[in-house]
C-alpha positions, 0 to 999 in steps of 0.5 A, spaced: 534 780 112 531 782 119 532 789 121 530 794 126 525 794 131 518 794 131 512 795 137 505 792 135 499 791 139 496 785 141 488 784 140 483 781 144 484 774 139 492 775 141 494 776 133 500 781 132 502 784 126 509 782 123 512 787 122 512 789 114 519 789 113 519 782 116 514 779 111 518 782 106 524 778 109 520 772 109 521 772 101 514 769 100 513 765 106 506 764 109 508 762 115 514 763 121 517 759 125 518 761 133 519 758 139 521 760 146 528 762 147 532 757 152 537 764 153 531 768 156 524 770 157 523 772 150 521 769 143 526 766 137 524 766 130 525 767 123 522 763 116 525 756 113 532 758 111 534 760 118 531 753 121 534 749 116 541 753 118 540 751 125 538 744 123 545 743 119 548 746 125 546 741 130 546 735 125 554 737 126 554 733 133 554 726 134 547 723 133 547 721 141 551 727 144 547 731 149 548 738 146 545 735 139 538 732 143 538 738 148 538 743 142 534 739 138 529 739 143 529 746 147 528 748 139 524 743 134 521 741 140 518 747 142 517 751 135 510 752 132 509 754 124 505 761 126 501 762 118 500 769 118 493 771 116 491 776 110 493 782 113 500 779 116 497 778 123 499 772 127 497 768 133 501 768 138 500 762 143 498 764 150 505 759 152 509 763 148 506 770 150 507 768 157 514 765 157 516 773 154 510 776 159 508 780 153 501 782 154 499 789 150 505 790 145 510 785 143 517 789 140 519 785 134 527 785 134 531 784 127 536 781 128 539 779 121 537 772 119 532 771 124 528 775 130 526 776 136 519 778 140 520 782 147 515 785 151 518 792 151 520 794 157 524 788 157 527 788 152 530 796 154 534 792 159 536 787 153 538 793 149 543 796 154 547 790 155 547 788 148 550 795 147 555 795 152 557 788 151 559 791 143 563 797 145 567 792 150 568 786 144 568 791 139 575 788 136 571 782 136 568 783 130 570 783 123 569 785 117 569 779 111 574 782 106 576 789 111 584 789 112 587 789 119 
């Protein structure tokens, strides 16, 4: 899983760190996949078994529907396979660096099977609205096997 939060430099070559915990979350994987989030000006990614669960999800709409082109594209358009080096660095592309306006230190955001990429003083923003939105939706959430 994708837990917590990590801040990482960028070097002058644009490579990050992934968070060793992320690696460890990866099971192995080289690589990740990211693309830039359609919901906001940060990144999107995760390994291979949260892209095949988003294929699925989308193999679930008709094949001509406009939600499953639209998906489709702003998502397998749109990712790159990122190989992490030997170190765990990755490159980020200057597209997907602009997109998120990171420019020094990009936050690595866990977010249980997948993750996001902030710059940091936008993702502070994102944080309080998520946390306020939670404690106002908190009977939403459900717990698998809790009694009501």
């Amino acid at each position: 899983m994708f837990l917590s939060k990590f801040e990482h430099p960028i070097d002058s070559k644009g490579r990050v760190s992934l968070p060793g915990a992320f690696r460890a979350a990866l099971g192995g994987e080289e690589h990740v996949f990211c693309w830039m989030s359609f919901d906001g000006p940060f990144l999107e990614g995760g390994g291979a078994r949260f892209l095949e669960k988003l294929s699925a999800s989308i193999e679930g709409f008709d094949l001509y529907d406009d939600a499953r082109i639209a998906f489709a594209q702003a998502i397998f358009g749109a990712a790159r396979q990122l190989s992490l080096d030997s170190t765990g660095r990755l490159g980020l592309p200057k597209d997907f660096s602009d997109h998120a306006a990171i420019d020094k230190t990009a936050l690595f955001v866990g977010l249980g099977d997948r993750f996001q990429v902030w710059a940091p003083d936008a993702y502070a923003q994102r944080e309080r609205e998520a946390r306020a939105f939670a404690a106002a939706n908190k009977n939403k959430l459900q717990v698998a096997g809790a009694k009501p």
